[in-house]
FIMI-105846 format. One record per residue (C-alpha): y, x, z. Coordinates in pm, whole numbers, plus 50000, padded with zeros to 5 digits. Layout:
REM FIMI-105846
YXZ...
REM end
This chain:
REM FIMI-105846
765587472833598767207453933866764707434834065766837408434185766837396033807762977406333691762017388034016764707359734086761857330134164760677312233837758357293333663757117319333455755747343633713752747348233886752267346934262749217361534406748057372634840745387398034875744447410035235743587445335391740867447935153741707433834848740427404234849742577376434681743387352834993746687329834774746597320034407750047303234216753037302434028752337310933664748827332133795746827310933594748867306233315748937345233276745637353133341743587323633272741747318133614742807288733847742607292834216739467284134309737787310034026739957338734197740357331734621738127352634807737337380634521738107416834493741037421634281739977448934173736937441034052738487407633929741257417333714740737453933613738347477633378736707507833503739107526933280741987509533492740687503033845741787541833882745427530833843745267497634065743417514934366746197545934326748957515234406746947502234642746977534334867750647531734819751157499234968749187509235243751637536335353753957506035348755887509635046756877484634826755257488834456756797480234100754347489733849753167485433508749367476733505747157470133225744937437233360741857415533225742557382533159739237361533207738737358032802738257395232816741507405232670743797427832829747787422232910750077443333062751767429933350754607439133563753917441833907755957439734214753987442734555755177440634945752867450435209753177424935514751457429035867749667402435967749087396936289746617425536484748477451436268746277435335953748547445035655748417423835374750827423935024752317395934831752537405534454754227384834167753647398733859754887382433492754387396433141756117429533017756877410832673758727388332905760387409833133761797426332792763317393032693765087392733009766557429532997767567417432627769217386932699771577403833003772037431332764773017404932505774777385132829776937419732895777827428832573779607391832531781547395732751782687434632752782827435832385782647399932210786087390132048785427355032157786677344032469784067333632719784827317833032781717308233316782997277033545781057265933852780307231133928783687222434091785097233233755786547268133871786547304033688784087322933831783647347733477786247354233201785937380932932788997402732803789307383232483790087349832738792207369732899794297377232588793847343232469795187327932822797647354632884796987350733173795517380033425791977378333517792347381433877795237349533864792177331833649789117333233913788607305834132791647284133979790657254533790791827247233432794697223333523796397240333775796447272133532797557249433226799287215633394799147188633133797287160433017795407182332773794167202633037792627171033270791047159232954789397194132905788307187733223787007152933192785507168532914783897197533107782617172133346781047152933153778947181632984777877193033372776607156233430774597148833074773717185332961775037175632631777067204932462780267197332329782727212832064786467202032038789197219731858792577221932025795997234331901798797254732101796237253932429797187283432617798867300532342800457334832441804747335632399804757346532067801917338431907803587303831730801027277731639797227286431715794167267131677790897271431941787477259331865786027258732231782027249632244781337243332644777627238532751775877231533066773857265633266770617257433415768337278933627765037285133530763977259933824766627232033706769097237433922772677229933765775127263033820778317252733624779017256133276780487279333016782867277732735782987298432446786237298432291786857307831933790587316631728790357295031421794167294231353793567314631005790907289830937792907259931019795407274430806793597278230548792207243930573795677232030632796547244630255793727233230048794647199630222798147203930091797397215029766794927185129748797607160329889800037175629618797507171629344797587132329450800807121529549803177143729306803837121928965802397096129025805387081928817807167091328534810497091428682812187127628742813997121629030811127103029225808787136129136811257152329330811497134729593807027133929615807467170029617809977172529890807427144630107804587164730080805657200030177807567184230499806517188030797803027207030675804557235030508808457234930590811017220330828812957213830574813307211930199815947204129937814997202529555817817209129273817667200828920819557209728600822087184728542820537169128261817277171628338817047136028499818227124628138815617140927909817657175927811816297209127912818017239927974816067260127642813097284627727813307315327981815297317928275818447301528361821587324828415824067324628682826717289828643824337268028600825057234528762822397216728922821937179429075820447176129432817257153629388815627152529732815757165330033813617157130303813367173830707811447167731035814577155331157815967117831085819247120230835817917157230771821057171930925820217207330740821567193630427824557210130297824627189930040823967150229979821427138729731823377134129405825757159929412826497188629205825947218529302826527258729121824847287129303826627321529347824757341529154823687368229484822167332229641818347333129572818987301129427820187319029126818367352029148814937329529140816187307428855817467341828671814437363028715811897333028698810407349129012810137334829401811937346729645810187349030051812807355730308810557359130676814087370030817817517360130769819077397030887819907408630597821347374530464825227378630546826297389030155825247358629993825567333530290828847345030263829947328229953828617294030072830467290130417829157252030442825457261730360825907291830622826957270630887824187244230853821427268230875823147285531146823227251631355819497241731265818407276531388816497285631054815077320231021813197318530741813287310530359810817308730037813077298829683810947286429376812107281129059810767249628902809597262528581806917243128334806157256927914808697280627963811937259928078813387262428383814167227928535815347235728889814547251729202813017243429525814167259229833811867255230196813387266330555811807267730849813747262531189811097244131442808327264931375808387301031540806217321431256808197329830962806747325030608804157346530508802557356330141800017329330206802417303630236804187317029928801087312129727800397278629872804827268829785804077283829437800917262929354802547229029458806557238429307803927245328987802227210728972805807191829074807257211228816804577200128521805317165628688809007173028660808827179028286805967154628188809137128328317812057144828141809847143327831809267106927848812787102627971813477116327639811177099127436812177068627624815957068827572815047078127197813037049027165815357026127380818227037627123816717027426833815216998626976818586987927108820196994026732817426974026642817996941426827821476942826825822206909726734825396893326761824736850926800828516840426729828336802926774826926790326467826816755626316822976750426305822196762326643823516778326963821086808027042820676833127367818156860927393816906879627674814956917327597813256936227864811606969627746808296978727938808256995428249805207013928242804147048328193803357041027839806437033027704808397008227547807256984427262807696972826955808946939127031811506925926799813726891226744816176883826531818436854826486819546853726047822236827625923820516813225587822106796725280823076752225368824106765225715820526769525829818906792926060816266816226057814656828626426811616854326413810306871626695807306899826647804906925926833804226953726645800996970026820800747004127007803867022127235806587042327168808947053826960806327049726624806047012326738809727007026788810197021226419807206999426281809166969626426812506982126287811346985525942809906949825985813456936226092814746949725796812356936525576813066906825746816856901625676816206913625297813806888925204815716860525414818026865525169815996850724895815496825625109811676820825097810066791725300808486806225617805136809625469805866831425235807986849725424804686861525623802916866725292805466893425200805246907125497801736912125514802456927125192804546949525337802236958725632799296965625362801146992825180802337005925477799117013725650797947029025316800537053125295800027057425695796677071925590798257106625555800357101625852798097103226107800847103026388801747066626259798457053126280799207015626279801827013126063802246978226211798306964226152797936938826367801686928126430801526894226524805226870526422806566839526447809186829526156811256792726203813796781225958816376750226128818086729525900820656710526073821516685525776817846674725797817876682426187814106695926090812526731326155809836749825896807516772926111804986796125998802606818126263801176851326190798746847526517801576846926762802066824527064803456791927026806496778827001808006751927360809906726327215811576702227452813906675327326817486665727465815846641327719813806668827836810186654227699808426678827557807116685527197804086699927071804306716726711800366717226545801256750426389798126768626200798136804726272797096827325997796256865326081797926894026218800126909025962798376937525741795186922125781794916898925499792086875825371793706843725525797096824125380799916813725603800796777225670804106764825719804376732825993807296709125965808956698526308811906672326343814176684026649816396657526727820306672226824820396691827131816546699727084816066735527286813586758327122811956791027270810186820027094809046849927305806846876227317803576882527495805406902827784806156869027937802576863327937801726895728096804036897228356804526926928616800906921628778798796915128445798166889428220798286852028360797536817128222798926809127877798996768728026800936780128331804056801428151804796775827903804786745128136807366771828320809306774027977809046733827967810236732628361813166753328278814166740127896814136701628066817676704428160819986699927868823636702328093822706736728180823736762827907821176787227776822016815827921821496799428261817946786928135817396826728003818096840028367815776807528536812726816728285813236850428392813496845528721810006829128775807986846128520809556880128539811406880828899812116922928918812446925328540809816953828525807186937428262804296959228183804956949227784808046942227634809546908827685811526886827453812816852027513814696837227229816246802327296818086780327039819166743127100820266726526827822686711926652823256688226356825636683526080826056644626016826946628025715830736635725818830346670925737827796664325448828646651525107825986648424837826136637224452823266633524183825186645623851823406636623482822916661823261826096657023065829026683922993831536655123043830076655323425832126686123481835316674123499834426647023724832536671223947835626684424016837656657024103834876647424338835066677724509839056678224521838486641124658836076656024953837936683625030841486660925083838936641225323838166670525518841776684425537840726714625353843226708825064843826750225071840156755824927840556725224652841416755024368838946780324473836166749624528836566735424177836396764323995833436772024197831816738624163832786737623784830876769023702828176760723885827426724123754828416740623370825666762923421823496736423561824396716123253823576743623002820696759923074818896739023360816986704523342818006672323509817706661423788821216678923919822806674124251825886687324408826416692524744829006702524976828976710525366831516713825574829946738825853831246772625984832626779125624832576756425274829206757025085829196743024790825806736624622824316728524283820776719924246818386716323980814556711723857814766747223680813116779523804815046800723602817586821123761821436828423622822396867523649825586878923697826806903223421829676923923338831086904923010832946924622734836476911622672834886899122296832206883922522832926842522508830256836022826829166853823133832266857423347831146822823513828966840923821831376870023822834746848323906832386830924156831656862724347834906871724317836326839924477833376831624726832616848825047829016848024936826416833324688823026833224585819936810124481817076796524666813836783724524812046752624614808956734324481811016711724257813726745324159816346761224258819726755224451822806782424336824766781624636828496799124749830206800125031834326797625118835426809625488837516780625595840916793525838840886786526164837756769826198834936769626458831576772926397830786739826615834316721926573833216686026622829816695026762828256695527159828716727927273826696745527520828366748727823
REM end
């Protein structure tokens, strides 16, 4: 053992004097601590006889004789403590001479378990730094190598002998070196140990990006005195790495689909693997992926033409691009493009050397990653249930270290979950266009300018992940130049709700052409609903089958200027007359359709002419932040109905404007506007006819009369026949009282009514027949006919287009 370590000065050891004869003369250090006795129990006594047995005083008084020749001792001795027990203790001893040629010795002496601790920890000391693949370096107090191990040296690459006595920053010049120091500095003054990671410090050419987990603490001597400090430093670039990737797979996992939109999954992909696992990235799709198609299951063959959806670099403008987002592109088939999207399989490229063949057939895309510098390439098809929807290609150009199989795996993982993302969007892309389709055959409405109203509609389908609605309107011309308006919700998404509210619509226009008051219209409806949701019972995939749709049904007569509305627990109605005050219709609601148990209640409102009326749909209501105050969007409706000079379509755009400003509703959201017109007693003519057959003829010649009035002398045949039959069968088979009306609107009606419930049929008469060619030659001759019921009976109507005329001739149009 060397004895400049066993017996550097320290706390722990014993200190003890004895003179020429052996008596103890000095006492200290860690004497008493060792052996129990202070100074005063001990100064003056025989060693000897102090501290040893009689088996061992034989071995003490043999190293005694040696120090008297004047050697200097190291020995092992077994001593007494003063409790009797026995320790061993190494002892070193130096004889002195006093003065007169008196020798005396000076021992110190400490425990053998403790000089074993000692040999271990420089054994354990050593072996760090000869063997340790750490790297260790010892600093003194002015911050200086004074000790590095051959695993620093590596790490630095840096010789040891350039290392000693140089100071961190003038070996590494930087500001990450003086805060290392500052660092280091600050550990010497509080003793506080300190851990910090660092990337690319001292990193060997060639090595690319490396991580270092360097742990620097303060050294102490056993009597407090500071020496420097020393820094072990620790390669974690694997476990960085590694870290690195779970954090990209996590990041993936969060920020890749967040929407349903194909192209903006694309372009989440591309963000997330730039910078922190490529320099640069470009994704291509199938051409018609972005519109709901897919390319069939298995691999894609060589041809196929793909859309650029993202790309995305570390550089501004991504100047690796060969080609622009948007543009179509068809990979050679010897590209890895096409060999991944052929074999299903990744491709990992760590070198570009063997790369000439199929950068060859792409001159452009050659070039560009000649320029950026890239050396190395990973190619993933985008693949999800079997079909192939693109490919993803990364290159790297800043960083040194091409890709690896780790970084493979980690491409793989995230191309995987963009590509579920891909095709979770092209299927509701699908489903969406299929729904938007039929909902878009479904409202198609054509609003020519009619003579009861002037009407404008505005439909926005959802926005949201869920899909569209079923939110319907329609706008049906009725029998005495009336007009029906209906708007509806069917419950639930998608493409089942969008076919709940197209069978609705068509119930709709077939009943409106029995022309039932608005009441019943919702009672036959609900009818309607009822069997439907029976039926749906072994359909579960239609589970509503329209329960719960809620509707709003108004009939406008413009002869009476008055409008019939019936609720099926839908929002109300804003009414606003010409001079912009506003009305307030009590309507009743009854229940959502299909749910029966409550009747429907028709409310009577009188609009005066140029009245503006607005039916919409709960998407208003909703908005594109959630729902909002009921109060506050129809005072809106009011604010922007109050200003009769501007046209409708200019009031559609202002309602939108404020309630809906990026037209991107949450729910589907119809506005349905109709200001009104009226038909005065200009364009009205009315007669109450007994029941007499002579009436007939007279009938006629009233009619013929009218009709000269009007300037319509081209219908007077066609509208006496008409009015004959219909005032013949009035007479016959109908009770009194009769009337017969005429209207002058977008075509001739011509109207007979009467207190009879009892319907005529039209019939095809044999030629021995004498009746029942009277509703035949009217169908014939009219443009269309048909009977209405009232409470009082019925009204058998037909209809004669008029040339050349307007709807509105005569009336305010909306400019």
């Amino acid at each position: 053992m060397d004895h400049r370590s066993a017996f550097f000065p320290d706390p722990t050891l014993g200190m003890a004097a004895l003179d020429g004869g052996g008596r103890i003369t000095a006492w200290g250090g860690a004497a008493t601590a060792i052996l129990g006795y202070d100074a005063e129990a001990v100064v003056g006594r025989n060693a000897a006889e102090l501290l040893t047995s009689d088996a061992n005083r034989a071995t003490l008084l043999a190293t005694a004789r040696r120090c008297r020749m004047g050697a200097s001792v190291r020995e092992t001795l077994a001593v007494r403590r003063r409790d009797g027990h026995g320790v061993e203790l190494v002892v070193r001893a130096w004889p002195v001479v006093a003065g007169a040629g008196e020798v005396h010795w000076y021992t110190f002496f400490v425990e053998v378990e403790r000089v074993r601790g000692w040999d271990t920890d420089r054994a354990v000391v050593e072996g760090l730094f000869a063997q340790a693949p750490i790297g260790l370096a010892v600093l003194d107090t002015r911050l200086r190598f004074v000790r590095v191990n051959d695993a620093l040296e590596r790490i630095h690459g840096l010789p040891r002998e350039r290392s000693l006595g140089q100071r961190v920053s003038a070996l590494f010049p930087g500001p990450e070196a003086d805060r290392m120091e500052d660092r280091l500095r600050k550990v010497l003054e509080t003793g506080e140990p300190v851990t910090t990671e660092h990337r690319d410090w001292t990193a060997a050419p060639g090595q690319g990006h490396r991580g270092w987990s360097i742990t620097s603490f303060r050294l102490v001597d056993p009597c407090g005195t500071v020496l420097g400090v020393a820094s072990a430093i620790l390669d974690v670039t694997e476990r960085n790495r590694a870290r690195d990737r779970l954090t990209l797979l996590n990041e993936a996992g969060e920020r890749i689909g967040t929407t349903l939109d194909v192209t903006r999954t694309a372009a989440e992909l591309a963000e997330v693997a730039v910078p922190r696992l490529a320099d640069y990235i470009a994704v291509d799709l199938l051409r018609g992926i972005a519109l709901g198609e897919e390319s069939g299951p298995g691999p894609v063959g060589g041809g196929a033409v793909l859309r650029r959806a993202a790309v995305r670099s570390v550089q501004a403008g991504a100047p690796e691009a060969s080609y622009p987002v948007g543009e179509l592109i068809t990979f050679h088939q010897a590209t890895p493009q096409a060999r991944a999207m052929a074999t299903g399989k990744p491709v990992l490229l760590t070198t570009l050397e063997d790369s000439e063949e199929w950068l060859a057939h792409d001159r452009h895309r050659a070039a560009k990653m000649i320029e950026a510098g890239i050396h190395s390439v990973i190619v993933i098809p985008l693949r999800a249930r079997d079909v192939t929807l693109g490919v993803a290609h990364f290159y790297r150009w800043r960083r040194p270290e091409p890709f690896e199989a780790d970084d493979l795996t980690v491409a793989e993982e995230v191309v995987a979950r963009a590509a579920v993302c891909v095709d979770n969007a092209r299927r509701f892309t699908r489903e969406r266009h299929a729904a938007l389709t039929l909902q878009h055959s479904l409202l198609r409405v054509t609003t020519p300018e009619h003579s009861a109203a002037t009407t404008a509609c505005r439909h926005l389908p959802a926005a949201c992940p869920t899909g569209v609605g079923g939110d319907w309107f329609d706008v049906i011309p009725l029998s005495g130049a009336r007009l029906g308006l209906i708007v509806g919700d069917v419950p639930g998404r998608g493409i089942h709700a969008v076919a709940d509210a197209a069978r609705l619509r068509t119930a709709v226009r077939a009943l409106a052409q029995q022309d039932p008051p608005p009441d019943e219209m919702l009672a036959q409806l609900d009818d309607i609903v009822a069997q439907a949701a029976e039926a749906a019972e072994y359909h579960p995939e239609a589970p509503t089958a329209g329960i719960g749709t809620t509707c709003l049904y108004a009939v406008y007569d413009p002869v009476a200027r008055r409008c019939s509305l019936a609720s099926a627990a839908h929002l109300p109605p804003v009414a606003v007359q010409p001079s912009g005050v506003p009305l307030f219709p009590e309507l009743r609601p009854g229940p959502p359709l299909g749910l029966g148990g409550m009747p429907f209640e028709t409310t009577d409102l009188d609009l005066p002419e140029g009245s503006t009326l607005a039916l919409y749909t709960n998407g208003l209501l909703q908005g594109e932040r959630g729902h909002r105050d009921i109060g506050t969007v129809l005072h809106t409706l009011r604010r922007t109905l109050t200003h009769p000079d501007s046209s409708l379509e200019h009031a559609c755009d202002a309602a939108l404007d404020t309630l809906l400003p990026s037209r991107t509703p949450d729910d589907d959201a119809i506005l349905l506007l109709a200001r009104t017109h009226a038909l005065g007693p200009d364009r009205v003519a009315t007669w109450d006819l007994p029941r007499d057959p002579a009436i007939v003829g007279q009938a006629r010649s009233l009619a013929g009369r009218q009709l000269a009035a009007w300037q319509l002398d081209e219908l007077a045949f066609t509208t006496e026949l008409v009015v004959s039959e219909l005032v013949t069968n009035a007479v016959r088979y109908a009770r009194a009282p009769i009337q017969l009306r005429l209207i002058r609107a977008a075509s001739l009606i011509c109207e007979v009514s009467d207190a009879s419930s009892t319907s005529p049929h039209m019939r095809q008469a044999a030629d021995t027949d004498e009746t029942g060619r009277g509703l035949f030659m009217i169908a014939q001759m009219a443009d269309r006919w048909g009977t209405r019921y009232s409470l009082t009976g019925k009204t058998i109507w037909a209809e004669c287009a008029i040339p050349s005329f307007s709807a509105v001739e005569g009336l305010p149009r909306d400019r």
